[in-house]
N, CA and C atoms as an extended XYZ file, in Angstrom:
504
Properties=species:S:1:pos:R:3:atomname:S:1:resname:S:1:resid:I:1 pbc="F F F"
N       -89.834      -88.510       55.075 N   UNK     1
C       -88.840      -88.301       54.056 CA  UNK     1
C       -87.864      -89.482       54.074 C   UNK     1
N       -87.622      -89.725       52.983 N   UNK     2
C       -87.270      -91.013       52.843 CA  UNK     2
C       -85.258      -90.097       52.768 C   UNK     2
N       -84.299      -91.319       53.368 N   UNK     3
C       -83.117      -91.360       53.130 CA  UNK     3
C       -82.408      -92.597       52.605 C   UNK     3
N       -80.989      -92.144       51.874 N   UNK     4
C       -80.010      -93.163       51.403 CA  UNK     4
C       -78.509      -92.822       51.534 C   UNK     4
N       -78.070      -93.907       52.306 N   UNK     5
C       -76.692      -93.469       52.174 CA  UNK     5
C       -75.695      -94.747       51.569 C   UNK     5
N       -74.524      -93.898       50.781 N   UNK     6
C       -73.487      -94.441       49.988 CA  UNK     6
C       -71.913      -94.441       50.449 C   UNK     6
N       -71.197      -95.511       50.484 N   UNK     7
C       -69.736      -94.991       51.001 CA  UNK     7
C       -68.901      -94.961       49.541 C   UNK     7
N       -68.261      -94.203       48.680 N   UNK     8
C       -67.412      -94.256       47.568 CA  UNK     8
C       -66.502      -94.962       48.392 C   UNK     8
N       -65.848      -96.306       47.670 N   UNK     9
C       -64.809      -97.109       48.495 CA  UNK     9
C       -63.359      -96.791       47.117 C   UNK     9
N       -62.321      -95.907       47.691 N   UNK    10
C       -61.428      -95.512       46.811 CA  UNK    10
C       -60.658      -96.994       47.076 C   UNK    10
N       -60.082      -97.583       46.576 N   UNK    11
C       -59.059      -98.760       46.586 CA  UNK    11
C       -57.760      -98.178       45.507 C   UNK    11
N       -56.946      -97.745       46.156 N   UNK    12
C       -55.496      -97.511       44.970 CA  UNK    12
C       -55.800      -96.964       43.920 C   UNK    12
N       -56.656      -95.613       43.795 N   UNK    13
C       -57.577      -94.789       42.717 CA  UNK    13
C       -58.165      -95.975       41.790 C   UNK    13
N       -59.224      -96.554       42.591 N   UNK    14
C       -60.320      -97.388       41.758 CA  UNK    14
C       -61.181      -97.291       42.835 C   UNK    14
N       -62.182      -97.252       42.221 N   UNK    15
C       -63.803      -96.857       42.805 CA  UNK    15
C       -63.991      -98.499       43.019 C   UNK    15
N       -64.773      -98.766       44.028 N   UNK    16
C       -65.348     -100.349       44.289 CA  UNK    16
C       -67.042     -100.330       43.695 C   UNK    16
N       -67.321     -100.901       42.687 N   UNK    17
C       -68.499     -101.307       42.245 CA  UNK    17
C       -69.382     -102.005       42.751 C   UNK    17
N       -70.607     -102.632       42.749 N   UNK    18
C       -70.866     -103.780       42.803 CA  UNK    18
C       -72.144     -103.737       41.617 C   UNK    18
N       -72.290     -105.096       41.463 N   UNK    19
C       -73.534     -105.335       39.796 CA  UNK    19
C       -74.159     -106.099       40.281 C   UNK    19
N       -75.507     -105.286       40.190 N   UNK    20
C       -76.672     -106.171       40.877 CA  UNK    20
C       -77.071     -107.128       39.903 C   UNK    20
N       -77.791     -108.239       40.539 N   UNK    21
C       -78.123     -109.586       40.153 CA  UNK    21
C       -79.629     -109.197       40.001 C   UNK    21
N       -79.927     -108.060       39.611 N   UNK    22
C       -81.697     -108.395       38.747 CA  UNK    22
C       -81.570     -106.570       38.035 C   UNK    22
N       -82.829     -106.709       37.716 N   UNK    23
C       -82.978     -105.130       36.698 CA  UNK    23
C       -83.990     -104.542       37.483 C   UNK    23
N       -82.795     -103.395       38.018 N   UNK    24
C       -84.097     -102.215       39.143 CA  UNK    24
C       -85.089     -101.921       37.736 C   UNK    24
N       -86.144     -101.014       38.274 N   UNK    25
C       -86.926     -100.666       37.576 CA  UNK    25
C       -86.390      -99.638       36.428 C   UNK    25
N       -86.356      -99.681       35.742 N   UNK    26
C       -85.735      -98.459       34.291 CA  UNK    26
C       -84.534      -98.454       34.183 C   UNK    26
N       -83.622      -99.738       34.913 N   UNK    27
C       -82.565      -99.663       34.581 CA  UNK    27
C       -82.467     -101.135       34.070 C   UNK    27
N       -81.247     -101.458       33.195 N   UNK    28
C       -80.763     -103.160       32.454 CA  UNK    28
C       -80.468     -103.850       33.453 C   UNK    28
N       -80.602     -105.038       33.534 N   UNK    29
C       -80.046     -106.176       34.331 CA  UNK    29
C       -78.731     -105.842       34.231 C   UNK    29
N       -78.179     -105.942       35.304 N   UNK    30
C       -76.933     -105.733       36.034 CA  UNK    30
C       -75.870     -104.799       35.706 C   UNK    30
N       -76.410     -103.403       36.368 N   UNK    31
C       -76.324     -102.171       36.551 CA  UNK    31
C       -75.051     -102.175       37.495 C   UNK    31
N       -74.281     -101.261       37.427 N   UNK    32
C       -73.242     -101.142       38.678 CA  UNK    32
C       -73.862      -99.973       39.501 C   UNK    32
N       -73.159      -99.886       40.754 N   UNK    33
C       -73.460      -99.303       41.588 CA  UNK    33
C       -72.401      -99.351       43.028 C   UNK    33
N       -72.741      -98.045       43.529 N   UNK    34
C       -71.757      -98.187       44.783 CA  UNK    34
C       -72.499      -98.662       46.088 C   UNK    34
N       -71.779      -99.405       46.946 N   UNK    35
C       -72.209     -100.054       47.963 CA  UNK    35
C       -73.501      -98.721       48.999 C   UNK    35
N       -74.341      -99.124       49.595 N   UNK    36
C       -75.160      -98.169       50.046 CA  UNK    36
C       -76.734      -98.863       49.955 C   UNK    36
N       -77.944      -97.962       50.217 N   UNK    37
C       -79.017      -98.170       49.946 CA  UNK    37
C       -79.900      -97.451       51.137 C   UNK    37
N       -81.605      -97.607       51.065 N   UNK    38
C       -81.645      -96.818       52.350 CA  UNK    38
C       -81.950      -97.101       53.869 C   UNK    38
N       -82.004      -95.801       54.283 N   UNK    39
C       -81.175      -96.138       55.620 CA  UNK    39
C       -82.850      -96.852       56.478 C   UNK    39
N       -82.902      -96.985       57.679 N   UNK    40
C       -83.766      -98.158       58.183 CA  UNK    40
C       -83.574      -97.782       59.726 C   UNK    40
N       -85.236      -97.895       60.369 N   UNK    41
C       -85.481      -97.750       61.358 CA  UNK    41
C       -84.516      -97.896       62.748 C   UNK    41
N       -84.165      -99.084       61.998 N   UNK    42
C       -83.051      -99.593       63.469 CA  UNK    42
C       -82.210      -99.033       63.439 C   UNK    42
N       -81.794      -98.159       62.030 N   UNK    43
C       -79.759      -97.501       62.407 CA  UNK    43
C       -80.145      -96.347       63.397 C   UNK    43
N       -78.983      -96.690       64.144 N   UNK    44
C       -78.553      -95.929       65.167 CA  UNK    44
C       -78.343      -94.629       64.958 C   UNK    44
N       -77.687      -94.479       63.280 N   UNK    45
C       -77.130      -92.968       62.673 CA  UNK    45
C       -76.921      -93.191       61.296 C   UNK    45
N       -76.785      -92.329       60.898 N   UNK    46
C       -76.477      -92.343       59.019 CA  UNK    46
C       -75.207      -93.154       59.236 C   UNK    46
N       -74.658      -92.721       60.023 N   UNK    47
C       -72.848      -93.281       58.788 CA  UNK    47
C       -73.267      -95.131       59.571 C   UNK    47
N       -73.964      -95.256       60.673 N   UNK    48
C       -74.326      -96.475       60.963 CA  UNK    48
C       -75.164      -97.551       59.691 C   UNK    48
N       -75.835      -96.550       59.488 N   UNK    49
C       -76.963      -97.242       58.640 CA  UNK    49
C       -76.199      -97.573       57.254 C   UNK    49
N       -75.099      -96.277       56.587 N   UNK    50
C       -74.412      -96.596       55.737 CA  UNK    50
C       -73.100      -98.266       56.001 C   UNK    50
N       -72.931      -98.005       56.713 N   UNK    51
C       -71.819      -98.987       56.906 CA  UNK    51
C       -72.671     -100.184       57.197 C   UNK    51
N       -73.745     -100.575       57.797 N   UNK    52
C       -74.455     -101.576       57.401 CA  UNK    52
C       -75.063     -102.112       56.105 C   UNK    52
N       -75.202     -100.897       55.039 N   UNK    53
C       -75.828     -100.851       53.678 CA  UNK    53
C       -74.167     -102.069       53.120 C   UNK    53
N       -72.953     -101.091       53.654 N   UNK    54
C       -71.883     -101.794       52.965 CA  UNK    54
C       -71.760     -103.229       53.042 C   UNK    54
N       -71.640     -103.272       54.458 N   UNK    55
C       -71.839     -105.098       54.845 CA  UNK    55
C       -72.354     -105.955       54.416 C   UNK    55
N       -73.760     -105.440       53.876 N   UNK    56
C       -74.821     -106.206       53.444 CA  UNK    56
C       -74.431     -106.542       51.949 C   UNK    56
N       -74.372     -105.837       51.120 N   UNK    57
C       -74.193     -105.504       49.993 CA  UNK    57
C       -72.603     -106.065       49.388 C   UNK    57
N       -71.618     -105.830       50.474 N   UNK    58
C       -70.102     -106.197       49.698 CA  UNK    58
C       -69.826     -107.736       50.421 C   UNK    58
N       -70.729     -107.865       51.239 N   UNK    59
C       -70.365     -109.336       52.058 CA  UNK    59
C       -68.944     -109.464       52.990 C   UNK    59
N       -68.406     -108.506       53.481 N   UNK    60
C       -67.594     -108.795       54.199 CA  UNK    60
C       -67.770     -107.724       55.647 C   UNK    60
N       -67.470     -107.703       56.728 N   UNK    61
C       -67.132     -106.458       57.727 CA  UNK    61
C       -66.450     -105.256       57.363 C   UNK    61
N       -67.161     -104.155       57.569 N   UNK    62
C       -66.591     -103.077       57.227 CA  UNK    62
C       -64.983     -103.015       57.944 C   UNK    62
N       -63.707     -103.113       57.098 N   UNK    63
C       -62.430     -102.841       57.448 CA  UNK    63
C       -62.324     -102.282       58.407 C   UNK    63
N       -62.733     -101.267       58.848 N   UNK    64
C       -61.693      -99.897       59.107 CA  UNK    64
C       -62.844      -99.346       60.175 C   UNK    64
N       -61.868      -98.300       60.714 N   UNK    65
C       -62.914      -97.622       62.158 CA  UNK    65
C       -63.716      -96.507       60.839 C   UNK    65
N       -64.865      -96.656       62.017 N   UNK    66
C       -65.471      -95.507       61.316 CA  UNK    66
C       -64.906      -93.990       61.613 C   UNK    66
N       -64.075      -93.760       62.380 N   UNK    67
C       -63.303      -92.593       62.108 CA  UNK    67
C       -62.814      -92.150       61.047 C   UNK    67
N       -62.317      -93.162       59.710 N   UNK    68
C       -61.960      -93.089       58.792 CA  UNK    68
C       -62.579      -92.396       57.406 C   UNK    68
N       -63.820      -92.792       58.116 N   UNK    69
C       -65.328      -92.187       56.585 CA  UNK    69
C       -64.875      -90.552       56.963 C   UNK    69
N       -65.105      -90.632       55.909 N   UNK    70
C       -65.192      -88.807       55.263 CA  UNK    70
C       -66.862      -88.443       54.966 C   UNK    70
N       -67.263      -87.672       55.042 N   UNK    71
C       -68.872      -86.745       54.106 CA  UNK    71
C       -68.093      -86.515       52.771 C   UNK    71
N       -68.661      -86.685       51.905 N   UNK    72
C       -68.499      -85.943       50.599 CA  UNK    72
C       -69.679      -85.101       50.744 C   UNK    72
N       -71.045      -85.347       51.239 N   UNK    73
C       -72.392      -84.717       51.081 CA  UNK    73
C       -73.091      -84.774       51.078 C   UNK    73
N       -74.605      -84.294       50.579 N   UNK    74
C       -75.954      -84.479       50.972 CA  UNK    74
C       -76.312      -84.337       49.726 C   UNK    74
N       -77.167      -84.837       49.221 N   UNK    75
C       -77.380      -84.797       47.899 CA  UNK    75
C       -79.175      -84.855       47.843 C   UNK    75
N       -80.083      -84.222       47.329 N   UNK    76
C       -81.451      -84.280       47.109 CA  UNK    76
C       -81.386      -84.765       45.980 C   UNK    76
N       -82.778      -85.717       45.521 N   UNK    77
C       -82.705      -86.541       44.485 CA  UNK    77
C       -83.985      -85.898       43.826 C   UNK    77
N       -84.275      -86.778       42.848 N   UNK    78
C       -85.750      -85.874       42.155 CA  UNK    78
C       -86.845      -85.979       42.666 C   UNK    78
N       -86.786      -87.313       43.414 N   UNK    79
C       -87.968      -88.113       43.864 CA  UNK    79
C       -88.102      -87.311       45.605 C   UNK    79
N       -87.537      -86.122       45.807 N   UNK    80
C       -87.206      -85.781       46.911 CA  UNK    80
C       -86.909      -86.844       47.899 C   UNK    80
N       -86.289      -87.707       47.641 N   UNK    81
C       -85.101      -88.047       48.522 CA  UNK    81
C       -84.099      -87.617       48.821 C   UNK    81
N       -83.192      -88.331       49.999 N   UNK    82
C       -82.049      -87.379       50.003 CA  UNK    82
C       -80.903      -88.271       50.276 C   UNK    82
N       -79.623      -88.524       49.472 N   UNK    83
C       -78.678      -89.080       49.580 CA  UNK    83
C       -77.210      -88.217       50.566 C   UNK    83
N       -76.631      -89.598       51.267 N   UNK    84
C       -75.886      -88.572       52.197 CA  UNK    84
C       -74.703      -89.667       51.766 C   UNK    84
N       -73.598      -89.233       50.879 N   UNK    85
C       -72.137      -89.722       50.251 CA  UNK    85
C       -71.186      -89.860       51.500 C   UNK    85
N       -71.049      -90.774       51.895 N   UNK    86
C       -69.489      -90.969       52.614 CA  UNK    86
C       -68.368      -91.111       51.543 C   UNK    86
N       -66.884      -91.264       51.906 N   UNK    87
C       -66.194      -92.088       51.532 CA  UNK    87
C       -65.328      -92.439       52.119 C   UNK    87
N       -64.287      -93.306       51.345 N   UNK    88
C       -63.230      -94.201       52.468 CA  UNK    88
C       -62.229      -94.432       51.360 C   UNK    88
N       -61.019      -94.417       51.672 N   UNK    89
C       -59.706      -95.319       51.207 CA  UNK    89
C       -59.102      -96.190       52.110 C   UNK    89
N       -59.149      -97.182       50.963 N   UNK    90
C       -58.868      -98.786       51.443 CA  UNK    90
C       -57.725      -99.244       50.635 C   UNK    90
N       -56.685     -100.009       51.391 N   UNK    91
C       -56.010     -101.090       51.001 CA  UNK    91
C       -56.767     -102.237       50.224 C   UNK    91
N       -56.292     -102.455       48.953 N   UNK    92
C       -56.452     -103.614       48.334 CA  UNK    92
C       -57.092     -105.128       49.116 C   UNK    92
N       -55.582     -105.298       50.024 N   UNK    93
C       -55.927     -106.608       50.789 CA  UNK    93
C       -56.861     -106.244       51.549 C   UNK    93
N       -57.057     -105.073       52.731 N   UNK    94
C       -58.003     -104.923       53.407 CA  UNK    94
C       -59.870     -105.542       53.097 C   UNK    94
N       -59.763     -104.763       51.576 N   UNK    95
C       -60.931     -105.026       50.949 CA  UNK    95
C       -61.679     -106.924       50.498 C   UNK    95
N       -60.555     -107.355       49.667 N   UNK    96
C       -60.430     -108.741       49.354 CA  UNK    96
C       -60.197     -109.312       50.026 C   UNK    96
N       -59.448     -109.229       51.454 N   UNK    97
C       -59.168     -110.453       52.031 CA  UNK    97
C       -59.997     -110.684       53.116 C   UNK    97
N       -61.060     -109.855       53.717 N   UNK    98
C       -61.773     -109.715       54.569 CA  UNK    98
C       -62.436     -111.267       54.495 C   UNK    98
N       -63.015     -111.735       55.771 N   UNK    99
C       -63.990     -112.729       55.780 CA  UNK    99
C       -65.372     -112.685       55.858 C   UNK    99
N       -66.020     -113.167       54.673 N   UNK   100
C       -67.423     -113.015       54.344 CA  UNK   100
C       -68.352     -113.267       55.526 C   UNK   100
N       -69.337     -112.883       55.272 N   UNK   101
C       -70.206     -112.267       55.801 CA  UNK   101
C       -71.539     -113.312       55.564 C   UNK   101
N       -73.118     -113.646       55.836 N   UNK   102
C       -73.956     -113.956       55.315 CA  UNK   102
C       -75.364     -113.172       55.648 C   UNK   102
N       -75.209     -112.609       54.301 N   UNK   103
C       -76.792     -111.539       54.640 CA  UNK   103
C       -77.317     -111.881       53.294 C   UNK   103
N       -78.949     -111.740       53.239 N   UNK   104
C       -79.464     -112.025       52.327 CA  UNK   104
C       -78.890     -110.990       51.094 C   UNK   104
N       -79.139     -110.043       51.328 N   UNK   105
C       -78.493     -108.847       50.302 CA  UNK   105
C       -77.236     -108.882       49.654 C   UNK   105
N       -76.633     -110.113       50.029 N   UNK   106
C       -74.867     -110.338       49.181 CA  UNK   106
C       -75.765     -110.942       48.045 C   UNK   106
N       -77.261     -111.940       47.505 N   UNK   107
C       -77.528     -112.796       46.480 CA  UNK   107
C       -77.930     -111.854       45.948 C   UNK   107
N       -78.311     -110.659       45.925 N   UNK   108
C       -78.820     -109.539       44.962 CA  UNK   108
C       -77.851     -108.748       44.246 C   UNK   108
N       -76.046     -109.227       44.739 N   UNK   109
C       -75.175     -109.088       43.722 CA  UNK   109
C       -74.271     -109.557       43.195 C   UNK   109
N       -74.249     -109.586       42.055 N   UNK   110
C       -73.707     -110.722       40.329 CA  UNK   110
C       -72.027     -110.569       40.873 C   UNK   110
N       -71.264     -109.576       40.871 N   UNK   111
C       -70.119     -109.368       41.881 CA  UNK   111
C       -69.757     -108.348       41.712 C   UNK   111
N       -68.731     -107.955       42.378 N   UNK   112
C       -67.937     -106.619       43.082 CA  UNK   112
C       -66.561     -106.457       42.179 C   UNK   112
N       -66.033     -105.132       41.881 N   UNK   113
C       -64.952     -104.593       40.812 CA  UNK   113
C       -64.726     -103.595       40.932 C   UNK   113
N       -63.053     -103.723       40.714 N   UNK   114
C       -62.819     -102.128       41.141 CA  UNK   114
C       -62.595     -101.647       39.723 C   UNK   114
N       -62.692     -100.544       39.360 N   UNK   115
C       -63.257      -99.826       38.305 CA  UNK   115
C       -62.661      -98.536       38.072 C   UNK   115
N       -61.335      -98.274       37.137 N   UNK   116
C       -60.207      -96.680       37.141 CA  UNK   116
C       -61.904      -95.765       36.792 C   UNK   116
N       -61.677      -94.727       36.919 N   UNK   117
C       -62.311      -93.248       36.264 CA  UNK   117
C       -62.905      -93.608       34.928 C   UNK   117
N       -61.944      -93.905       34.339 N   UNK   118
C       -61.981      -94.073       32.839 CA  UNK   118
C       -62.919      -94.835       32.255 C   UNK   118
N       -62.718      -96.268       33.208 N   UNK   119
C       -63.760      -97.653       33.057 CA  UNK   119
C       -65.257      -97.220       33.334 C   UNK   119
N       -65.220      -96.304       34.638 N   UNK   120
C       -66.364      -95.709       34.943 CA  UNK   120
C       -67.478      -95.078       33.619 C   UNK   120
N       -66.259      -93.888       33.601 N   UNK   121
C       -67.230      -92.751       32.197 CA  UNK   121
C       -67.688      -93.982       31.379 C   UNK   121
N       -66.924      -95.238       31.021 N   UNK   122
C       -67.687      -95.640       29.826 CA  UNK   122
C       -68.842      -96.480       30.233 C   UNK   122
N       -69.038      -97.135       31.569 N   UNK   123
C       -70.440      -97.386       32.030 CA  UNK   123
C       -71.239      -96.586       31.580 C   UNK   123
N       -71.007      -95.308       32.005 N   UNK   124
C       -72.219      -93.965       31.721 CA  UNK   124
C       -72.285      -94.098       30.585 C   UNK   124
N       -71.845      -93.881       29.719 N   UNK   125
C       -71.805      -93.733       28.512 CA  UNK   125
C       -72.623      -95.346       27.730 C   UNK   125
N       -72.331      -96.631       28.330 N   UNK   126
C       -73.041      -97.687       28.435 CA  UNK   126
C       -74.122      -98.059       28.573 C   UNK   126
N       -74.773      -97.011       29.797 N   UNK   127
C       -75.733      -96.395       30.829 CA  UNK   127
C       -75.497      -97.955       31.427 C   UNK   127
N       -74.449      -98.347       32.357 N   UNK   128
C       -74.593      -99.660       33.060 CA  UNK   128
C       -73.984      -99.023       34.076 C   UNK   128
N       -74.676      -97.925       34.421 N   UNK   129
C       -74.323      -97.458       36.222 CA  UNK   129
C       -75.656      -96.111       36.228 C   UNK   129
N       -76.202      -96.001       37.396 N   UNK   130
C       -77.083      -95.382       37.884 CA  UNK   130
C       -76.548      -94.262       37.766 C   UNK   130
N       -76.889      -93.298       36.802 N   UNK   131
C       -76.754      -91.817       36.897 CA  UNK   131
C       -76.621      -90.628       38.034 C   UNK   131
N       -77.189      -90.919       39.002 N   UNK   132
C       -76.680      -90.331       40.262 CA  UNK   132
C       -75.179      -91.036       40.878 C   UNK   132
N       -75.486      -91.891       41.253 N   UNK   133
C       -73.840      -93.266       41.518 CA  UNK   133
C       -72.917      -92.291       40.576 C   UNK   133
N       -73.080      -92.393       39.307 N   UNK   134
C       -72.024      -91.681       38.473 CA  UNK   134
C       -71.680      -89.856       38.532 C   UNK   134
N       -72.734      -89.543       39.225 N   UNK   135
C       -72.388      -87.587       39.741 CA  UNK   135
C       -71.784      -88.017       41.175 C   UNK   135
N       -71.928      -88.886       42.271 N   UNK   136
C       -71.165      -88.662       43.231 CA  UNK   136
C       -69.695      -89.254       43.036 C   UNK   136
N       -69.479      -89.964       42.180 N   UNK   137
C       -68.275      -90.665       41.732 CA  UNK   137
C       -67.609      -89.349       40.703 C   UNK   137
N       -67.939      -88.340       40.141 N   UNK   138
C       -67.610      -87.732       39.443 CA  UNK   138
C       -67.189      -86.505       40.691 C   UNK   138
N       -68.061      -85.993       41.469 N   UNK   139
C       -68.041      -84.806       42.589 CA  UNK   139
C       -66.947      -85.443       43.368 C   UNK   139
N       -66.542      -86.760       43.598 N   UNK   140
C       -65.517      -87.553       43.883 CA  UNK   140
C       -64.330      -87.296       43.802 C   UNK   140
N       -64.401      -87.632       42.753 N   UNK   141
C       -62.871      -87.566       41.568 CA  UNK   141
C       -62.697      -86.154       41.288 C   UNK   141
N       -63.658      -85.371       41.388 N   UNK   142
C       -62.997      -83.893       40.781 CA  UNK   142
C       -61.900      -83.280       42.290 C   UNK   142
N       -62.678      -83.429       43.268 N   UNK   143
C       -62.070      -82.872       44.638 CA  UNK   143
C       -60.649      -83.958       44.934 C   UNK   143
N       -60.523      -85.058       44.489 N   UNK   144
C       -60.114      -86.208       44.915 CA  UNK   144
C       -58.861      -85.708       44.169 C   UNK   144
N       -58.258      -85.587       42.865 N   UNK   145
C       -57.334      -85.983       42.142 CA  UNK   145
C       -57.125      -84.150       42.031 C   UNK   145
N       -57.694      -83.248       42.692 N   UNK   146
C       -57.297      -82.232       42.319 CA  UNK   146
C       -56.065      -81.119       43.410 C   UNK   146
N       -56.065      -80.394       43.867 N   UNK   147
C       -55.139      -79.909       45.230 CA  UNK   147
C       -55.742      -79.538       46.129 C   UNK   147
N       -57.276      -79.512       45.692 N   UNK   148
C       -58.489      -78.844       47.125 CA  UNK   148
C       -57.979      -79.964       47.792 C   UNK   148
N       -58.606      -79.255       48.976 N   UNK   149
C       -59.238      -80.168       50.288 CA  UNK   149
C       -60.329      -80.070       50.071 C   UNK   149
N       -60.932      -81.457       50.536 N   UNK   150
C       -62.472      -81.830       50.817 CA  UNK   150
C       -62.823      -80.324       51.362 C   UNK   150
N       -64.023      -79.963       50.785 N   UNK   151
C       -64.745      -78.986       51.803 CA  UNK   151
C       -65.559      -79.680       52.575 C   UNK   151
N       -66.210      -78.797       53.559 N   UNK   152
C       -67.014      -78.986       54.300 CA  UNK   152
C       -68.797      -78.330       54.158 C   UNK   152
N       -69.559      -79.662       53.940 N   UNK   153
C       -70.663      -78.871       53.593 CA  UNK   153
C       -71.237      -77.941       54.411 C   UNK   153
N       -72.043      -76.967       53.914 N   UNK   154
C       -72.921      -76.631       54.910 CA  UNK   154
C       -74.508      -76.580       54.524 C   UNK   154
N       -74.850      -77.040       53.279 N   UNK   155
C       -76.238      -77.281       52.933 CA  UNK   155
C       -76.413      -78.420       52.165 C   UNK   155
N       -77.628      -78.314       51.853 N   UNK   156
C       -78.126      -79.773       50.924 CA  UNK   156
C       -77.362      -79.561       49.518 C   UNK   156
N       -76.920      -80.024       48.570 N   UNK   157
C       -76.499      -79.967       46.593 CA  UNK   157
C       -77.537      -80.437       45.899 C   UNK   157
N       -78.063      -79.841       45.430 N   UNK   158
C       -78.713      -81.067       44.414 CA  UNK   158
C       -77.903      -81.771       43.725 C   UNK   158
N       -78.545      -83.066       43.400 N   UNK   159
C       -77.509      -84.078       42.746 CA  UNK   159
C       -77.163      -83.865       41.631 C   UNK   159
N       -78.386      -83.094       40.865 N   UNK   160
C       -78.307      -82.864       39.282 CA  UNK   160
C       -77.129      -81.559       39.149 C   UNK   160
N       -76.946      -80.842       39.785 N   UNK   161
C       -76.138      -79.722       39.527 CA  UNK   161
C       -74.832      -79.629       40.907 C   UNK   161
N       -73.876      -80.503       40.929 N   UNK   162
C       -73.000      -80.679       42.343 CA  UNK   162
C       -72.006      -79.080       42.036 C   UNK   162
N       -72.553      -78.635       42.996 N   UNK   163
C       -71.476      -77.248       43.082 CA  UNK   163
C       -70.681      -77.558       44.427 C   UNK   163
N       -69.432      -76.703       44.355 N   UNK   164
C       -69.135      -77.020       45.945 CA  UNK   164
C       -69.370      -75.615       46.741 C   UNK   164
N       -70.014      -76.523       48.303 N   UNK   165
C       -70.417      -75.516       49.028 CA  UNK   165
C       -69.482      -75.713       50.287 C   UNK   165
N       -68.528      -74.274       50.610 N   UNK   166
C       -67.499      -74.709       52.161 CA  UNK   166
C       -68.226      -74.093       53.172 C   UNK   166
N       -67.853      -74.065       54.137 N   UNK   167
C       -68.593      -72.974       54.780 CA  UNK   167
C       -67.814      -72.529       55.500 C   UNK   167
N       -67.731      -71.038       56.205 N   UNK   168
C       -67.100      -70.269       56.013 CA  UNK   168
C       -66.385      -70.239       57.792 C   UNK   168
């Protein structure tokens, strides 16, 4: 069974993007997307394998302790995969001022943007962001800007239908 993991990077309520530099399969040349991808023999652990996906992908060292990542969730995909959502809030400078990095996987993206809610929906609406990317950015923002607390999962969501599950 194949896995993928994603960190939502909140920056000062803006989501961190990045736009890949070619056209995945069924999607347009340079699609946005959140930092992530899947995870790989050598990680040690998911939130390992995620925070390496980030490195690779945003070109700089992940900021911050990993104490800091949150779960948003587990997400099953159609292709029965299974996506596992971190997230993080970051300082502005933290993010930008970091010192780059060199992995092959920074040339596979066109560049990085932070992106309000608003800017987001109209990607979707664009279709210049991956339709799943845009339900965990949405399951995001609903818990995020509202008075819940994060729950705590206790099962898989499907991606297509994000309900929240606490456990008890």
């Amino acid at each position: 069974m194949a896995y993928s993991a994603y960190i939502i990077t909140d920056v000062e309520d803006k989501i961190l993007l990045l736009q890949a530099n070619y056209a995945p399969k069924g999607y347009p040349l340079g699609v946005w997307m959140n930092p992530g991808g899947r995870l790989e023999n050598s990680d040690s652990d998911i939130l390992s394998g995620a925070v390496r996906e980030w490195e690779e992908e945003v070109g700089t060292p992940f900021p911050i302790s990993f104490s800091d990542i949150k779960l948003l969730g587990i997400f099953s995909q159609e292709d029965g995969t299974f996506c596992i959502v971190f997230f993080v809030t970051l300082d502005k400078n933290l993010l930008f001022e970091s010192i780059p990095v060199s992995h092959d996987e920074v040339a596979e993206i066109k560049q990085r943007k932070l992106f309000s809610l608003l800017e987001i929906q109209n990607l979707k609406e664009e279709k210049k962001i991956f339709p799943a990317q845009y339900r965990f950015i949405s399951w995001y923002s609903q818990i995020r800007f509202s008075s819940r607390a994060f729950p705590i999962y206790n099962r898989v969501i499907p991606v297509e239908e994000p309900k929240l599950i606490t456990s008890k």
